[in-house]
C-alpha positions as CSV (number, residue, x, y, z in Angstrom):
1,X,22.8,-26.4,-10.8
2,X,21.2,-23.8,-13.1
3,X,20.9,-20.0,-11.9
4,X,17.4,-19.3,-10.5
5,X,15.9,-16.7,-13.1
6,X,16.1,-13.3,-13.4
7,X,12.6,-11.6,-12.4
8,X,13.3,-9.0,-14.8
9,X,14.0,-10.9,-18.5
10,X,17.1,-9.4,-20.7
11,X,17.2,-6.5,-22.8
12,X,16.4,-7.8,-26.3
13,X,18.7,-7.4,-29.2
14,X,17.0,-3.9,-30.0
15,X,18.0,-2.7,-26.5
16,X,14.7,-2.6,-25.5
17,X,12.8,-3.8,-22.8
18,X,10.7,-6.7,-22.8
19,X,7.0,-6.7,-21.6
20,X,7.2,-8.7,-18.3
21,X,5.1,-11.6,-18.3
22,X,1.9,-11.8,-15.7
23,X,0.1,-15.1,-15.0
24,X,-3.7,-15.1,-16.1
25,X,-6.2,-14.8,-13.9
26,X,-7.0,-18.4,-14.5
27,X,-3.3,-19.4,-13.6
28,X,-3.4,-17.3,-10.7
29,X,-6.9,-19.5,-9.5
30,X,-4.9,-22.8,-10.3
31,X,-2.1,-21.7,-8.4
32,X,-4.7,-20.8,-4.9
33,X,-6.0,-24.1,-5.4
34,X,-2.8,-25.7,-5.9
35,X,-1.6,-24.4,-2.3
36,X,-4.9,-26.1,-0.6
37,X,-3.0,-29.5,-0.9
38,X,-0.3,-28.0,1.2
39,X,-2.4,-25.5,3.2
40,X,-6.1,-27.0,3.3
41,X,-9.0,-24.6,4.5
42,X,-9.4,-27.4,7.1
43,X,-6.3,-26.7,8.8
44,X,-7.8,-23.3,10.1
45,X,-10.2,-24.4,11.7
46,X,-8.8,-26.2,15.0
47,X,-6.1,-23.9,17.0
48,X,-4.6,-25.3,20.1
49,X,-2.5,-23.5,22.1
50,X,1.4,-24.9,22.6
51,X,3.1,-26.6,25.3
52,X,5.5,-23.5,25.5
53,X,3.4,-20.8,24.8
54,X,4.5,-17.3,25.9
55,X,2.5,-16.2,29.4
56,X,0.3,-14.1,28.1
57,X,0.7,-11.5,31.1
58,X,5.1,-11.6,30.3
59,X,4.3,-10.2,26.8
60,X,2.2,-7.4,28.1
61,X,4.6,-6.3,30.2
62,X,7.3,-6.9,27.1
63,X,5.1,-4.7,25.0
64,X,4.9,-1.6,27.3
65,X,8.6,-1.2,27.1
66,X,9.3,2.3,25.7
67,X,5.6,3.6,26.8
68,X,5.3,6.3,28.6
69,X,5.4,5.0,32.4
70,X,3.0,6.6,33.7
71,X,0.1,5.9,31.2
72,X,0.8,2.5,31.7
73,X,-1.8,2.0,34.2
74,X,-3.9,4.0,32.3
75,X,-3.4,1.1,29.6
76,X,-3.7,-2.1,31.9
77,X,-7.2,-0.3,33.1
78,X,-9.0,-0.4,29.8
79,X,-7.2,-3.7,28.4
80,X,-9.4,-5.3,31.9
81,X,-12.8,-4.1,31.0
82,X,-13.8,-7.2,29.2
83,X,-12.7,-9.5,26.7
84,X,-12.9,-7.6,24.1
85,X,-10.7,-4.5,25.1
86,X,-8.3,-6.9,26.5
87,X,-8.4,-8.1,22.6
88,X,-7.4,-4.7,21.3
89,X,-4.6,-4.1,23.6
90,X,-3.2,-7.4,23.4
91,X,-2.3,-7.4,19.8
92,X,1.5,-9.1,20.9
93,X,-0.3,-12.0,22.3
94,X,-2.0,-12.6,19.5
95,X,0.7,-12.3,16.6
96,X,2.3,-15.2,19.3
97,X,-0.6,-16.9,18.4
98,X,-0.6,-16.5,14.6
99,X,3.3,-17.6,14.1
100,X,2.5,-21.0,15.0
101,X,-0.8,-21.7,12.7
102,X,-0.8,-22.8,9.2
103,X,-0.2,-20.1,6.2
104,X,0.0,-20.8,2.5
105,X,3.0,-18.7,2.1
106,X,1.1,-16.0,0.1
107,X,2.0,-12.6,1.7
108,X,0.6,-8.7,1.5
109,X,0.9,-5.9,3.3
110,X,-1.0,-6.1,6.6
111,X,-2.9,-4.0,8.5
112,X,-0.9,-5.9,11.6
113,X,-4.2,-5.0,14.3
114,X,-7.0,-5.7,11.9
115,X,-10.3,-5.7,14.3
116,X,-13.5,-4.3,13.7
117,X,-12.9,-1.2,16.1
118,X,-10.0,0.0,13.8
119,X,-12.7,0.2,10.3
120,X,-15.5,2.7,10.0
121,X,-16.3,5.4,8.2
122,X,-13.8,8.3,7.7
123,X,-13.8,11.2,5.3
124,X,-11.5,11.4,2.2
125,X,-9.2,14.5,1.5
126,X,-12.3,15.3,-0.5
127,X,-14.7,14.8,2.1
128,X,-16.4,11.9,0.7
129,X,-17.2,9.4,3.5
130,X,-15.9,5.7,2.5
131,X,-15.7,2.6,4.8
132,X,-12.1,2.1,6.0
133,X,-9.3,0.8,7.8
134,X,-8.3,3.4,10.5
135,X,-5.3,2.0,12.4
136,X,-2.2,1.4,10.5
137,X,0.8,1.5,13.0
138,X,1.3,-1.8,13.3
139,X,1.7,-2.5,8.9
140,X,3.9,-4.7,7.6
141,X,4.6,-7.5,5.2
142,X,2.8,-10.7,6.4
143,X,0.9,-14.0,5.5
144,X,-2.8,-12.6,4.3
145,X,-4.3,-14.9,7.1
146,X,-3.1,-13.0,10.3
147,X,-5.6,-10.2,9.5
148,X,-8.4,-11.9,8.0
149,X,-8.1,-14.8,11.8
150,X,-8.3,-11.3,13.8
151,X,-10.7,-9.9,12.3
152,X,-13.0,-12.9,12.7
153,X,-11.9,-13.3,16.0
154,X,-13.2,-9.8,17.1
155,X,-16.2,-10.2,15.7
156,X,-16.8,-13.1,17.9
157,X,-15.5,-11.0,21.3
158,X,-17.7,-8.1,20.2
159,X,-20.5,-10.1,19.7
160,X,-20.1,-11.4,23.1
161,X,-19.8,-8.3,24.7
162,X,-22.7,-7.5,23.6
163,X,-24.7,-10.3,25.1
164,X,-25.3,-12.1,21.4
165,X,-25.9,-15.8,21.4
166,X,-22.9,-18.1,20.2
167,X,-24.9,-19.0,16.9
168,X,-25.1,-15.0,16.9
169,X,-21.5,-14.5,17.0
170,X,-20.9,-17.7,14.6
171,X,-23.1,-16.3,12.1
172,X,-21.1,-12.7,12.6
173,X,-17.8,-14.3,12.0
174,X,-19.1,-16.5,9.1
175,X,-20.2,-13.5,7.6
176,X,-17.2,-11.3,7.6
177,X,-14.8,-13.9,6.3
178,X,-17.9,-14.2,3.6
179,X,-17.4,-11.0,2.6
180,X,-13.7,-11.0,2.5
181,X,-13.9,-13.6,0.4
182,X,-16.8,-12.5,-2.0
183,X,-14.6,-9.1,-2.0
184,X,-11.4,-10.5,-2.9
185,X,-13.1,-12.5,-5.9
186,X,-14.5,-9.7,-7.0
187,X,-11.1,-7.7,-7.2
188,X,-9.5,-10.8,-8.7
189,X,-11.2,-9.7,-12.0
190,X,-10.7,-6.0,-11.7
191,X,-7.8,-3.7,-13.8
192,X,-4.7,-2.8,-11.8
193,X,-6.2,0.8,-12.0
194,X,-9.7,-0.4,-11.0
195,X,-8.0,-1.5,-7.7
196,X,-6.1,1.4,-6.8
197,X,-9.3,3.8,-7.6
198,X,-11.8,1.2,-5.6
199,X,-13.3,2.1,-2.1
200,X,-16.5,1.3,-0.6
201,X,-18.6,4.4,0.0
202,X,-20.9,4.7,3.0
203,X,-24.2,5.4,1.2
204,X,-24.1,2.5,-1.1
205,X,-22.8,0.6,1.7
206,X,-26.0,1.7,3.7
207,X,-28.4,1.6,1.1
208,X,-27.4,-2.2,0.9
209,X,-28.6,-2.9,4.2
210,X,-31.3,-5.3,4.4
211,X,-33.4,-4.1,7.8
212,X,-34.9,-1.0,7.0
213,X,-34.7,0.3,10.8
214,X,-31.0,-0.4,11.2
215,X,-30.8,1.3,7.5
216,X,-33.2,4.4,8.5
217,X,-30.8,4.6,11.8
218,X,-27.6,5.0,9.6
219,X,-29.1,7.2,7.4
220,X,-30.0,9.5,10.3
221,X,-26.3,9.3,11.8
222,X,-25.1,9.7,8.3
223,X,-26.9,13.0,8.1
224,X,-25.3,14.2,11.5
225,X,-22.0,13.5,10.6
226,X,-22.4,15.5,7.3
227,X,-24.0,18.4,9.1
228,X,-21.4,19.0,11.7
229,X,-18.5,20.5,11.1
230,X,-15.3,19.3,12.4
231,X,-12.8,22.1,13.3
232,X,-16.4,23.5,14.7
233,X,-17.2,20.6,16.9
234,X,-14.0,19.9,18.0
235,X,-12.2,23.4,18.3
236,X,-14.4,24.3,21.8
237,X,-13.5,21.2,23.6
238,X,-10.4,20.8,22.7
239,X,-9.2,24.1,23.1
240,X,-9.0,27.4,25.3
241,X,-8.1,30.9,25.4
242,X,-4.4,32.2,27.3
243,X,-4.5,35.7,26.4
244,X,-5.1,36.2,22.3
245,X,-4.0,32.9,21.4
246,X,-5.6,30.0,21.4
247,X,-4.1,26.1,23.1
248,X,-4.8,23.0,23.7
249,X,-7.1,22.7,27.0
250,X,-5.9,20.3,29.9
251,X,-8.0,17.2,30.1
252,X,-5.6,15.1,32.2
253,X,-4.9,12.3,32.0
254,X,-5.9,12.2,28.9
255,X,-4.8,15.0,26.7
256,X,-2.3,17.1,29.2
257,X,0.4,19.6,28.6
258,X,3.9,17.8,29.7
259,X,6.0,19.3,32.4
260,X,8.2,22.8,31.1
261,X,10.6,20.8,31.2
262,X,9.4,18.6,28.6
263,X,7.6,20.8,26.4
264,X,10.0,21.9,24.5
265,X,11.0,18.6,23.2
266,X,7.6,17.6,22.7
267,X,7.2,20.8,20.0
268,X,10.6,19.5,19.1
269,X,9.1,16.3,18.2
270,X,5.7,17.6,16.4
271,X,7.6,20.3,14.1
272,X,10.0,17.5,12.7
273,X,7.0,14.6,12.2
274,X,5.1,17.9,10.2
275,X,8.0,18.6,8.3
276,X,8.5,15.1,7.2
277,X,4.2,14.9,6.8
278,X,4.5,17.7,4.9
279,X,7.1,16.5,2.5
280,X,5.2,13.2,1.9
281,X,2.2,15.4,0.7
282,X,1.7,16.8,-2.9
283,X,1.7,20.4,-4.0
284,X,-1.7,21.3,-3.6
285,X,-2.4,19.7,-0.3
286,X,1.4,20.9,0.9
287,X,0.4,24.4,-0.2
288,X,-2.5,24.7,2.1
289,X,-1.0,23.0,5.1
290,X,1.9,25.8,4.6
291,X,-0.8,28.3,5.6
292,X,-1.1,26.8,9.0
293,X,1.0,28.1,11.7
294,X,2.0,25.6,14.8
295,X,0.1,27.1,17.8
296,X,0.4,24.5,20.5
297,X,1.2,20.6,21.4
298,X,-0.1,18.2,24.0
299,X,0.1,14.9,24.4
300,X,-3.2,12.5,24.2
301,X,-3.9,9.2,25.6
302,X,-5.8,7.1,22.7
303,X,-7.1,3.8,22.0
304,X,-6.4,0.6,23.9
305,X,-2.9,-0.8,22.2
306,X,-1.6,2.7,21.7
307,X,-2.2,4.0,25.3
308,X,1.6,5.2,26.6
309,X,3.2,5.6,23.2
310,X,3.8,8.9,22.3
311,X,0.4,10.6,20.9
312,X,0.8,13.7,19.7
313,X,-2.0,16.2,19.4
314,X,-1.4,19.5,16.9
315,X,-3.4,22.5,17.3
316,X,-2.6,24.8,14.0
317,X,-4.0,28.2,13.2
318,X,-4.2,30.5,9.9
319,X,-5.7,33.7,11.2
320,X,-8.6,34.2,13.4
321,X,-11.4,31.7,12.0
322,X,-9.1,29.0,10.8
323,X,-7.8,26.2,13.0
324,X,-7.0,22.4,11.9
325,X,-6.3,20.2,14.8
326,X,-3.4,17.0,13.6
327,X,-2.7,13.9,15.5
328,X,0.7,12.6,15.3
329,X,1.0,8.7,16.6
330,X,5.0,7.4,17.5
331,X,5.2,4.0,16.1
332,X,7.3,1.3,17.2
333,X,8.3,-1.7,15.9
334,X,5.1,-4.2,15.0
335,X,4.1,-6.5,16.7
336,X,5.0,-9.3,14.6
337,X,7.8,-8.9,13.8
């Protein structure tokens, strides 16, 4: 039997380096196609749940091992609300779910809890507002179909709870894989640098929109958002006064000072995950978080998945006038792995 390949090809007789040869685009398109005979767009369509399949109510209580006990109820009580915040929370069940459908074998790096609740419009370092993906804890290498099948699949449970018709919530899930796919052809033809510069900003996105109400309505929250300021909207409610300094106001059980006893592990815990954040960040952005001072930590109850993992909220100061506040999220390992 002949050795498999090298990936990387053999010096040539100049010493150098070889250029590493790429498929086309076209063979790249031949090759997607090709993988329809043994993975046919068909084959997604029908799910039906095993003989053995895992109670669904045994993996919750496997994924709240290593919470935080007492938020766990906190947890369990929006998960019941309806469907769709059951949905969020129950991102275990679902990656149960995907390891049994059909996959082409093509992988990427995941978002791992891709639902329409974790994308929306956030502001880049420089404060330009793009359309994003907001949750990442739970990223890792997997089949490109797991995210794309949640995705849809909240779209449908949203639509629901919002009292939409089925052809309503059809229509919604039609259109995001739609888009997906319209978005992934039109990437397919793009540089390697045309990728890694691409995101979708929120004007052009709204400008896009069809129904000039629901467009005139964005552009009105659009303006809000860019009018407020955050360390300014944030700072009062978040905060309070002991003596000169300022901390991190009491709101439990959602954001709450641990016990003394704990405290000092939980600033423990923030000054290391800064020091590693701020050796992950480059010079210029590293020299402005180095005139921030750690004033205080609490912990904070967030989202529906994440509730009773360790949520870390950061109040830093520089001066009088300057505050930032950071939130620091423990992450375990993901749920499908």
């Amino acid at each position: 039997m002949k050795p498999a390949p090298s990936i990387l090809a053999a010096p040539s007789a100049t010493g150098k380096q070889p250029a590493k040869s790429r498929p086309s685009l076209a063979e790249l398109r031949a090759l997607g196609k090709a993988l329809r005979e043994t993975c046919p767009r068909s084959s997604h369509a029908v799910w039906k749940a095993p003989a053995n399949r895992p109670d669904p109510l045994r993996l919750l209580e496997q994924s709240n091992q290593g919470r935080i006990t007492s938020l766990i109820p906190i947890r369990n009580g929006r998960m019941v609300r309806t469907p769709f915040t059951f949905y969020r929370g129950a991102a275990l069940n679902m990656a149960a779910d995907l390891a049994g459908t059909p996959v082409t074998g093509l992988r990427v790096q995941a978002c791992g809890d891709c639902h329409l609740q974790n994308i929306g419009a956030y502001a880049t370092p420089e404060r330009r507002l793009v359309f994003d993906i907001n949750d990442l804890d739970e990223t890792l290498p997997a089949p490109w179909e797991w995210d794309v099948k949640r995705l849809a699949a909240s779209f449908v449970l949203a639509s629901r709870d919002n009292g939409l018709s089925r052809g309503d919530a059809r229509d919604a899930a039609l259109a995001c894989v739609r888009a997906y796919r319209q978005r992934m052809a039109q990437y397919s033809g793009m540089t390697a640098l045309e990728i890694w510069y691409a995101s979708i900003d929120i004007e052009k996105l709204i400008s896009g929109i069809e129904d000039a109400q629901t467009r005139r309505r964005d552009l009105k929250r659009l303006a809000t958002i860019r009018a407020s300021n955050a360390s300014e909207h944030h700072f009062p409610r978040l905060s309070t006064r002991a003596g000169q300094a300022p901390t991190i106001r009491d709101n439990p059980p959602l954001i709450y000072h641990p016990r003394a006893e704990g405290n000092d592990s939980l600033e423990v815990l923030a000054r290391e995950a800064l020091a590693g954040y701020r050796n992950s960040l480059p010079d210029d952005r590293r020299a402005l978080l180095d005139r921030f001072d750690l004033a205080d930590v609490a912990l904070k109850v967030v989202g529906v998945g994440s509730v009773g993992t360790r949520c870390i909220v950061a109040l830093m100061t520089a001066g009088e006038k300057d505050r930032l506040f950071l939130q620091m999220k423990e992450t375990g390992p993901s749920a499908r792995l």
